[in-house]
C-alpha positions in Angstrom: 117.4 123.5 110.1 115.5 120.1 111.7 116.1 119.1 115.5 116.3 115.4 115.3 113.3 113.9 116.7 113.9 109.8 117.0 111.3 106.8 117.7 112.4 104.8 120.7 111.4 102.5 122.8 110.0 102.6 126.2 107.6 105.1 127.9 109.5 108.2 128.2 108.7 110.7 125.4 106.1 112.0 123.1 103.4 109.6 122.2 103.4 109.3 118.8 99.7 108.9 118.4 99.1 112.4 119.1 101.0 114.4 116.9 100.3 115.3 113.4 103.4 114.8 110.7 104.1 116.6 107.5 106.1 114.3 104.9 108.1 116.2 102.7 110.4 115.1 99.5 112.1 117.1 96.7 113.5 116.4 93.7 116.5 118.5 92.9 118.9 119.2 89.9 122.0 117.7 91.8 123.3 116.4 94.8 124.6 118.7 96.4 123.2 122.4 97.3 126.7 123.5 98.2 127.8 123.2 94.4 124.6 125.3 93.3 121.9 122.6 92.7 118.5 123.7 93.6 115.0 121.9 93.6 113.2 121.2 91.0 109.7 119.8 92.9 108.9 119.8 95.9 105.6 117.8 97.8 104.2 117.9 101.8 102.1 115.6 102.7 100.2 116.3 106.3 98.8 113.5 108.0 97.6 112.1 111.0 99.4 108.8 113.0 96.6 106.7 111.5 97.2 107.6 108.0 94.1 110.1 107.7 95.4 112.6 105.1 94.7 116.6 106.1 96.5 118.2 103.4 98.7 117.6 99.9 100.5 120.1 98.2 102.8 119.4 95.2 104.5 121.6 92.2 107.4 121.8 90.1 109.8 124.8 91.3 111.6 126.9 88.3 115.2 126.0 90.0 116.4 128.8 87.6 119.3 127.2 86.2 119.9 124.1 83.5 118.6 120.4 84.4 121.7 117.8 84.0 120.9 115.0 81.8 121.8 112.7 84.3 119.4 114.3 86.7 116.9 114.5 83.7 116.9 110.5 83.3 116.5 110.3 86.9 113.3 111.9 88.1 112.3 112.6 84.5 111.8 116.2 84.8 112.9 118.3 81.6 113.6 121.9 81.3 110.4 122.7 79.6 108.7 120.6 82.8 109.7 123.6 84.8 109.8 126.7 82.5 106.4 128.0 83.5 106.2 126.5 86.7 106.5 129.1 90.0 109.8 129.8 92.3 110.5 128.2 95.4 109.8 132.0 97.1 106.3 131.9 95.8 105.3 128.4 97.2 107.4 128.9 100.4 104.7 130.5 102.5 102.5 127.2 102.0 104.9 124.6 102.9 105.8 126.7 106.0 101.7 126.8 106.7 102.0 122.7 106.6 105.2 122.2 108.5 103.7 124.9 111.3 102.8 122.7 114.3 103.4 119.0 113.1 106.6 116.9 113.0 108.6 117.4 110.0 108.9 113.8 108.5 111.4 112.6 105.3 113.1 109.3 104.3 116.6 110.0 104.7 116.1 113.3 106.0 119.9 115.1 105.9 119.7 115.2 102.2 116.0 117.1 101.9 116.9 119.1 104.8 120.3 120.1 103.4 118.3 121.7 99.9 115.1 123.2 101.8 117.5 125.2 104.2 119.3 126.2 101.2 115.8 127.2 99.0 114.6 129.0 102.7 117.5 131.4 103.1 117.2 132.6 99.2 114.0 133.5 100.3 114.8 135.1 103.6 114.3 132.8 106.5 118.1 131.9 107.2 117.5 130.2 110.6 114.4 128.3 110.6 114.5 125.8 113.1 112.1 122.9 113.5 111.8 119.3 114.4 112.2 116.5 112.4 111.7 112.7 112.1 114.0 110.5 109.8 112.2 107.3 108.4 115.6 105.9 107.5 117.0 106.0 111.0 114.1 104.9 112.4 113.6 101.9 109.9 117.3 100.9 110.3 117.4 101.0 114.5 113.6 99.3 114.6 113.5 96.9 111.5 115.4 93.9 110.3 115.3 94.0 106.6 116.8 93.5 103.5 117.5 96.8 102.1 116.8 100.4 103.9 115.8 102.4 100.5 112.4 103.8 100.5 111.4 101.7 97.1 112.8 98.5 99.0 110.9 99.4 102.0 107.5 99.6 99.8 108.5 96.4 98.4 108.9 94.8 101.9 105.3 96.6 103.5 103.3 95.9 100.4 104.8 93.0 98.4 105.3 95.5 95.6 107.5 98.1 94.0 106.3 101.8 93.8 104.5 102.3 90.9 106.7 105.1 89.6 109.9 106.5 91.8 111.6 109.9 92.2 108.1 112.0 91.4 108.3 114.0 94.9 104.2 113.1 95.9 104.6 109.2 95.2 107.3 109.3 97.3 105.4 111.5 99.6 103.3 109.2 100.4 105.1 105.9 100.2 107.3 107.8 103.0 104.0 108.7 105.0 102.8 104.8 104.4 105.7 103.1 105.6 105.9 105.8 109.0 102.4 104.7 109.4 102.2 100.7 109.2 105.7 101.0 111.7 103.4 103.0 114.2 100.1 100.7 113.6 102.8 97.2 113.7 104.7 98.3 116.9 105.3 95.2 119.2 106.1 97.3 122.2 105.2 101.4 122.9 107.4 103.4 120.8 107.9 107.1 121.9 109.1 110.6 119.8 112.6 112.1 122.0 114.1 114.6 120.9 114.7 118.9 120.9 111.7 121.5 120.7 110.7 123.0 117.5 111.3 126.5 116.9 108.1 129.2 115.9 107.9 129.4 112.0 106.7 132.8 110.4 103.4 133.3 108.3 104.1 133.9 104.5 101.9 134.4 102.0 100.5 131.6 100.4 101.1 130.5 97.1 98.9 132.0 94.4 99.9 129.2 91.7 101.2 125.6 91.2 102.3 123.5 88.7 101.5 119.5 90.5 103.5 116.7 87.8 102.0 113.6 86.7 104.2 110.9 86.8 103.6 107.2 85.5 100.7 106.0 83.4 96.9 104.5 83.9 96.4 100.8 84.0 95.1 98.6 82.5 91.5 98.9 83.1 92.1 102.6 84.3 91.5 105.7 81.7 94.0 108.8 81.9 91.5 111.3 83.7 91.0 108.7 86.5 95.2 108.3 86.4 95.3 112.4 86.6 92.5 112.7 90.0 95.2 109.8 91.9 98.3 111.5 90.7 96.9 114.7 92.1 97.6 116.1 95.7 94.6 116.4 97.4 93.1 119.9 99.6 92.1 123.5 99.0 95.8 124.5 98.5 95.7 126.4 95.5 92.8 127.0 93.0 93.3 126.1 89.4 93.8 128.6 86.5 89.7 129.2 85.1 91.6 129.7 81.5 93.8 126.2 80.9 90.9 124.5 83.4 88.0 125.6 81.0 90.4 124.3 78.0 91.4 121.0 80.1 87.3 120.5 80.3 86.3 121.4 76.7 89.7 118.5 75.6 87.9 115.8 77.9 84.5 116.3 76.8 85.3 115.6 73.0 87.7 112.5 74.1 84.9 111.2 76.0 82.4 111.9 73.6 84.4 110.1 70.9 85.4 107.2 73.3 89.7 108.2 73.6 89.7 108.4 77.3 92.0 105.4 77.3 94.0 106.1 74.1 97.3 108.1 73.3 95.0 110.7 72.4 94.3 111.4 76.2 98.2 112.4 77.3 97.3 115.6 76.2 95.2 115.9 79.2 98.2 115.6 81.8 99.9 118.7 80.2 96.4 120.3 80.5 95.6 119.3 84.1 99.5 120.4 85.3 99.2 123.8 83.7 95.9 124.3 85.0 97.4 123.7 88.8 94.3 121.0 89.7 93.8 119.3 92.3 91.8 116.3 93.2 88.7 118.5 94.2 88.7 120.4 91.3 89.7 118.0 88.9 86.7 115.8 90.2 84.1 118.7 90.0 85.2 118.5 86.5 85.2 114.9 85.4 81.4 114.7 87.5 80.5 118.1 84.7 81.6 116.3 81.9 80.0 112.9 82.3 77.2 114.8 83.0 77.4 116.4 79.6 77.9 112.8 77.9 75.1 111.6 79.7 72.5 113.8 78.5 73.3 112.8 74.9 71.6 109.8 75.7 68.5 110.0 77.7 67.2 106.6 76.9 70.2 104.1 76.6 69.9 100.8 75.4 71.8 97.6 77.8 74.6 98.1 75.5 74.9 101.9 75.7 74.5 101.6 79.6 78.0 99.7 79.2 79.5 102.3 77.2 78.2 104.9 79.7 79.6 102.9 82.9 83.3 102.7 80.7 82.8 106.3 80.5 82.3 106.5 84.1 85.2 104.5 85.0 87.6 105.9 82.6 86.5 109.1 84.4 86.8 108.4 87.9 83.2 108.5 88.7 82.0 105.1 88.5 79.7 106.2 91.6 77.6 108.3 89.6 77.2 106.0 87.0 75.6 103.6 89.3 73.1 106.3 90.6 72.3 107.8 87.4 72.2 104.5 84.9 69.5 101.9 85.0 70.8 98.2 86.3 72.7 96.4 84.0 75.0 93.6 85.9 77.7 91.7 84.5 76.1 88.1 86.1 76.3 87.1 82.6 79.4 88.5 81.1 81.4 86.4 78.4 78.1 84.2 77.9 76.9 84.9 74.3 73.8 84.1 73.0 71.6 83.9 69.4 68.3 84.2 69.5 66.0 82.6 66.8 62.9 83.5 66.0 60.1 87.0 66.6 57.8 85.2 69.7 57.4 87.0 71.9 58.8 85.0 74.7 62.2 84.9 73.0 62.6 88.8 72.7 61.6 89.2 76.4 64.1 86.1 77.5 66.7 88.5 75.0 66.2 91.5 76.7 66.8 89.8 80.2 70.0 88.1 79.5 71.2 91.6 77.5 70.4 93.4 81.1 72.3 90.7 82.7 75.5 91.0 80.7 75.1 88.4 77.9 76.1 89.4 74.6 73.6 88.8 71.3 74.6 87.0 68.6 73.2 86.5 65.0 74.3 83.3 63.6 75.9 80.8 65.3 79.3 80.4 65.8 82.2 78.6 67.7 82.0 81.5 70.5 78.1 80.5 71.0 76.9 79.2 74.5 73.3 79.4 73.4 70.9 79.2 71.1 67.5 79.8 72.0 64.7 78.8 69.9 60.8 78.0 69.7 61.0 75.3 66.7 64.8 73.8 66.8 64.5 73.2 62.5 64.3 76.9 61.9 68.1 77.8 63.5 70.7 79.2 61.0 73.7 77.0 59.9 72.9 73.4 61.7 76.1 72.2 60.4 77.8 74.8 63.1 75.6 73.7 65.6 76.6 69.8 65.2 79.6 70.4 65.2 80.0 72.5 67.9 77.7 70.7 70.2 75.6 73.8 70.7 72.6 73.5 73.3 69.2 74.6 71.6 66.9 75.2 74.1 63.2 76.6 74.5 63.0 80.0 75.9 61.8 78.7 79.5 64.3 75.6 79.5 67.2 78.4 78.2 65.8 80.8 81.5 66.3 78.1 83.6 70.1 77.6 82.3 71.1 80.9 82.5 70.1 81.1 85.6 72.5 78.7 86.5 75.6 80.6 84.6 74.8 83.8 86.5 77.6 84.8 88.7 77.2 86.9 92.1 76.7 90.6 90.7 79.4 92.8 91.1 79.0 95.2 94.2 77.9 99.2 93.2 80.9 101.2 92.6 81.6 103.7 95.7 82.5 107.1 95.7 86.3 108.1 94.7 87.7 109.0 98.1 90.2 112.9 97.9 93.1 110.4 99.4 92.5 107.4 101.3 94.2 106.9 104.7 98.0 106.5 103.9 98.6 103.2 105.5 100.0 99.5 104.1 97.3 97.3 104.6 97.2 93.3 103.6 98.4 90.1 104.9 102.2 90.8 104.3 101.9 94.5 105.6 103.9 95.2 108.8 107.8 95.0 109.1 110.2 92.5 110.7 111.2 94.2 114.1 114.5 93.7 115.8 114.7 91.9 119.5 116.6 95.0 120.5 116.6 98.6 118.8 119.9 99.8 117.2 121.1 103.1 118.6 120.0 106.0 116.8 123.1 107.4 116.6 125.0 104.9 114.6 122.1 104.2 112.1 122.1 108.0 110.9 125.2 108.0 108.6 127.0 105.6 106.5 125.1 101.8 106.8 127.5 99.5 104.8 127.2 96.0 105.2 130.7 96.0 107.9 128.9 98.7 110.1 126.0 97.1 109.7 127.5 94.5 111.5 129.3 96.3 114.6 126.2 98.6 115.2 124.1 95.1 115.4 126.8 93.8 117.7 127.0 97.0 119.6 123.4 96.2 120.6 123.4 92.7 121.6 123.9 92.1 125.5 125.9 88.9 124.6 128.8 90.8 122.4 131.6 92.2 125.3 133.9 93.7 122.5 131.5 96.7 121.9 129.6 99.0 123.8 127.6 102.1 122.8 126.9 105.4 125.2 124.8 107.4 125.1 126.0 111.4 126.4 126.5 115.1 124.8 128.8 112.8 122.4 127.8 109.5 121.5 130.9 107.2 122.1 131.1 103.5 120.6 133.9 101.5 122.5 135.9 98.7 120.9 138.1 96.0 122.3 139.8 94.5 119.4 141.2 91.8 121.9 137.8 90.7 122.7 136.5 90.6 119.2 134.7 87.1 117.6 137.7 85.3 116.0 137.0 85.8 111.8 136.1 89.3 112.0 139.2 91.2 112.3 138.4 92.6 108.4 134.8 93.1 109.0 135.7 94.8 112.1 138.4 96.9 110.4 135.9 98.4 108.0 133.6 99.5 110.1 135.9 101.4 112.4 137.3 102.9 108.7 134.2 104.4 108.5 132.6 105.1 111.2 135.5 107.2 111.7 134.5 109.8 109.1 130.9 110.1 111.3 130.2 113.5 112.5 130.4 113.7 116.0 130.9 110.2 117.3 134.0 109.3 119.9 135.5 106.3 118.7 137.7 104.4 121.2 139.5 101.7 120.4 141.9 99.4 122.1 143.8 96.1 122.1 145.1 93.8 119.2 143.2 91.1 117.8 144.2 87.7 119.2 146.2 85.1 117.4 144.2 82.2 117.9 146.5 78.9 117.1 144.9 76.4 115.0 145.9 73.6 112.6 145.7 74.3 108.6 142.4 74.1 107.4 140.7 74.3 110.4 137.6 76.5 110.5 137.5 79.9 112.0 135.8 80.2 115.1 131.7 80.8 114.6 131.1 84.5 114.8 128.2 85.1 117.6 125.2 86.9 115.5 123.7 90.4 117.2 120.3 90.5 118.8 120.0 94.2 119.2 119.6 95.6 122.6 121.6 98.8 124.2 123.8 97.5 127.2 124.3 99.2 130.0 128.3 100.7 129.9 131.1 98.8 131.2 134.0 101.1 133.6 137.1 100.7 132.0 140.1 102.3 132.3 139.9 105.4 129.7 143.7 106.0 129.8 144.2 102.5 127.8 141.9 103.2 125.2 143.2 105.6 121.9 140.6 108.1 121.6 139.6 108.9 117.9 136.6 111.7 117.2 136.2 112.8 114.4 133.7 115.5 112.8 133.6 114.7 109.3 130.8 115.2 107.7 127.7 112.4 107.2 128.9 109.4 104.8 126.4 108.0 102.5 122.9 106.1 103.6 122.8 104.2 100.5 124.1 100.7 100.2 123.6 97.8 97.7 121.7 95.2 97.6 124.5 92.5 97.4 126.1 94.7 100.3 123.2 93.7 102.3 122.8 89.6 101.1 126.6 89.6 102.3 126.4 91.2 105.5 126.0 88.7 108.5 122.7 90.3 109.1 120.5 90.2 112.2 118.2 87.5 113.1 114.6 88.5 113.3 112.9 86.5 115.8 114.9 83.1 115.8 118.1 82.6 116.1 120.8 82.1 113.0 124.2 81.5 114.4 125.8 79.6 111.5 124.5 81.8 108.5 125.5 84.9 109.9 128.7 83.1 111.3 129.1 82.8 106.9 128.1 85.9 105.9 130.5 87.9 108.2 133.5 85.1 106.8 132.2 86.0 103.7 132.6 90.0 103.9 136.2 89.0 105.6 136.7 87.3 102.7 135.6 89.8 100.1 137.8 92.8 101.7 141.0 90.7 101.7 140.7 90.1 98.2 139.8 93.5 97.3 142.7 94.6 98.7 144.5 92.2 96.9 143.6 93.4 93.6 144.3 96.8 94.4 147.9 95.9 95.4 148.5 93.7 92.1 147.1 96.6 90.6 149.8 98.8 92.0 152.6 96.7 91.3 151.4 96.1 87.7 151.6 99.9 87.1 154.7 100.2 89.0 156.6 97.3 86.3 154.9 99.2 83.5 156.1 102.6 84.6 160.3 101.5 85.4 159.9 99.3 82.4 159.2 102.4 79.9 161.7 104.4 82.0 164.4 101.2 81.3 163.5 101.2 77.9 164.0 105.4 77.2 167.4 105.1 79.1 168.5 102.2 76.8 167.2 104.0 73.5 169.0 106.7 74.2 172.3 104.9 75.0 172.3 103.5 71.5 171.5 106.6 70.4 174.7 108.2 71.5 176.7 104.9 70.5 175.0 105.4 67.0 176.3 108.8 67.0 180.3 108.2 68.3 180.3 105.5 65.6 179.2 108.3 63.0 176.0 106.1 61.8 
């Protein structure tokens, strides 16, 4: 279905800069559409290089068959989740509007591409053809890092974890993020190579969604303002006037009763998903209701202003709070004061530190900062003020201390941006890139901490005992004689699986060398990669045993603790003697893997002859018994 499209490099290409992308991600009901799994939600995100959003679009899809529990526990998506929502045939038409014209972008790419062509040729359109980007190839060949998953990859670009995973939007837009910062972070010119896309038809567009709302609000964040972020953003589809209306009339009595940040509110993401709102919408209708709870109060007091901004913020519309409600700053939030006294030069001091943020006390207390009175013998409980040390000032001496407790005022809220650009912004934004890029090739399938290694190697100038070529079939080249003395496992698991790769010539030749050395010695260091693509070596191809297979794609993932193990690459400085004991150590680890498997073996094996042993000799007695007449 997708014509791989790979970032490179150099200056021969398609500039990056000046192409649009559309991120796609789907959540499905298995792994595998060949064994009749289907989607479940899918999300498109089209974007600009600089992270300028043009268009969302995100709904659950009715996969019309049952959700495994596994599956369930996963992206969280239950059967009754999906029972109203639409089929994949009705929301087609919009996702092929989106992908039209723009490079088709997706973290690990073979899998969503594997379910789409699937859900595409239920609805007709068996041989769509497009182009399209992989983010975990291109991560892999351009970055050094620690782990190539796409919450791992948030972790390293933002310093922290998605805020909820597997909810096909969120990831979306992580994916759109992290393809982003790696254009905006690019040491040298990187360029888009690859095939043509094909012409996609015009379908109709989708009449109805159903977007989900994954995760919960935070702390100082009220469910309706959690609803407008989880939302896509755009004109895709217009929300039902019935569950909308119903979703508005729910909100004005939560906010009326102050609920917004309660349990009570979770009713509202049921609401809001059956209604098919977006950000647009669902923002026309927070601004209508605050604008109802507003009008209750045409007068409000300093402390009713609070209320009102809460309201606001809960809501998502702190900007028109800040338009619409007189000034009340929070200079002197936490500081609490008790007045004493009617003069009239206390009640206006009062009313000033009230505007300011201050909160009014009656009586004096432990939690007291202030008291501010004409005649000090007429304050309430003296004891409390002894003992706490309490200042008592005179309303112009207590001015002239609050003035000095006022901190700068907070800065007026802005207007809630639809979506802001998609970019990872910060101090610790930006990926660690590789001297030399990893060929594309031999990052697209299985990544295990042993390829890892030989793919790394294959790209450092220094390393003789691999080379990497580029043609009509890629073709990696190994020399076992020439390998780095310590490796020969390491090296013996990644040709074991980069044998199963689909449509990569593997040549290998030699034996490894039998290095004499003295008991204990240490093994020879093993010369770290520093990327690169050399230039290929003639040999002589009749000495070489020529191996291609066309298995299909191994898995991307890999572990953590795959990763920590694997010799690594160095980023920009060299590390010869860690990565000299980290590939000793996956050595290590695979020889005594396989030696548990063959005590395993031979443990089964002893078990097995001895109940065959013990039958034979039960049944010799038997027959002895029976001769003897017993």
């Amino acid at each position: 279905m997708f014509e791989p499209v790979f970032l490179r490099r150099g200056l021969q290409g398609v500039d990056p800069w000046q192409v649009e992308y559309t991120v796609v991600d789907v959540e499905t009901t298995g792994l595998s559409p060949a064994r009749g799994h289907r989607v479940c939600e899918v999300a498109a995100v089209r974007l600009r290089a600089d992270g300028t959003v043009v268009e969302e679009f995100s709904t659950l899809v009715d996969p019309q068959r049952p959700m495994s529990r596994q599956n369930q526990s996963q992206h969280g998506i239950s059967e009754n989740d999906v029972a109203e929502a639409p089929l994949f045939t009705q929301v087609a038409g919009t996702l092929l509007r989106l992908m039209r014209g723009s490079l088709v972008v997706a973290h690990k790419l073979a899998f969503d591409a594997s379910f789409l062509e699937a859900e595409f040729a239920r609805a007709g359109a068996a041989r769509l053809r497009m182009a399209g980007l992989c983010t975990l190839t291109a991560f892999r060949a351009q970055t050094d890092l620690r782990g190539y998953t796409l919450a791992g990859i948030v972790k390293d670009l933002s310093g922290g974890w998605p805020s909820h995973g597997h909810a096909a939007l969120e990831d979306a837009r992580n994916t759109a993020r992290a393809l982003t910062t790696l254009l905006a972070t690019s040491p040298q010119p990187l360029r888009l190579t690859g095939g043509p896309a094909g012409a996609l038809p015009v379908w109709p567009e989708a009449v109805r969604s159903r977007p989900r709302i994954a995760g919960a609000p935070g702390s100082r964040q009220g469910w309706p303002a959690h609803i407008h972020a989880a939302l896509p953003s755009g004109r895709t589809v217009p929300p039902d006037p019935a569950t909308a209306g119903e979703y508005q009339r729910v909100l004005e009595g939560l906010a009326i009763q102050g609920r917004l940040a309660g349990h009570e509110a979770q009713r509202l993401v049921t609401l809001a998903s059956a209604a098919g709102h977006h950000q647009t919408s669902v923002r026309q209708t927070h601004a209508a209701v605050w604008q109802t709870v507003r009008s209750r109060v045409p007068d409000p007091s300093p402390r009713a202003v609070r209320e009102l901004t809460d309201v606001a913020r809960h809501l998502g519309v702190s900007d028109l709070a800040a338009r619409d409600l007189p000034s009340v700053g929070d200079e002197l939030k936490g500081v609490r004061i008790v007045p004493v006294g009617q003069d009239a030069s206390v009640r206006d001091l009062t009313a000033w530190a009230e505007r300011h943020g201050a909160t009014i006390g009656v009586r004096p207390s432990k939690t007291t900062r202030l008291v501010i009175a004409t005649d000090p013998a007429t304050v309430p409980s003296p004891s409390v003020v002894t003992q706490h040390r309490l200042p008592v000032l005179a309303p112009a001496a207590a001015r002239r201390w609050l003035e000095q407790q006022m901190k700068p005022a907070a800065q007026p809220a802005e207007a809630v941006a639809a979506c802001g650009p998609l970019v990872f912004t910060g101090p610790g934004a930006g990926p660690v890139w590789r001297l030399h890029e990893l060929p594309d090739e031999l990052t697209a399938g299985t990544f295990t901490a042993s390829v890892r290694w030989l793919v790394e190697q294959s790209a450092d100038p220094e390393a003789t005992f691999v080379q990497f070529t580029r043609g009509r079939t890629p073709r990696l080249m190994v020399d076992r004689s020439k390998a780095p003395h310590g490796s020969e496992q390491t090296l013996d698991d990644a040709l074991v699986d980069l044998r199963q790769a689909a449509g990569l010539a593997l040549t290998v030749k030699g034996r490894f060398r039998r290095v004499g050395r003295k008991a204990g010695a240490a093994p020879v260091p093993l010369q770290p990669s520093h990327g690169g693509t050399p230039a290929a070596h003639s040999r002589n191809p009749e000495s070489y045993q020529n191996i291609i297979s066309q298995a299909p794609h191994g898995d991307h993932r890999t572990t953590t603790a795959a990763f920590l193990a694997s010799p690594g690459e160095p980023t920009l400085h060299r590390r010869r003697t860690a990565a000299s004991a980290a590939a000793t150590a996956v050595a290590g680890e695979g020889h005594q893997r396989r030696r548990r498997q063959s005590f395993s073996a031979h443990f089964w094996l002893f078990c097995l002859t001895g109940g065959i042993g013990n039958i034979i000799y039960a049944v010799r007695i038997n027959n002895w018994n029976r001769a003897r007449g017993l």
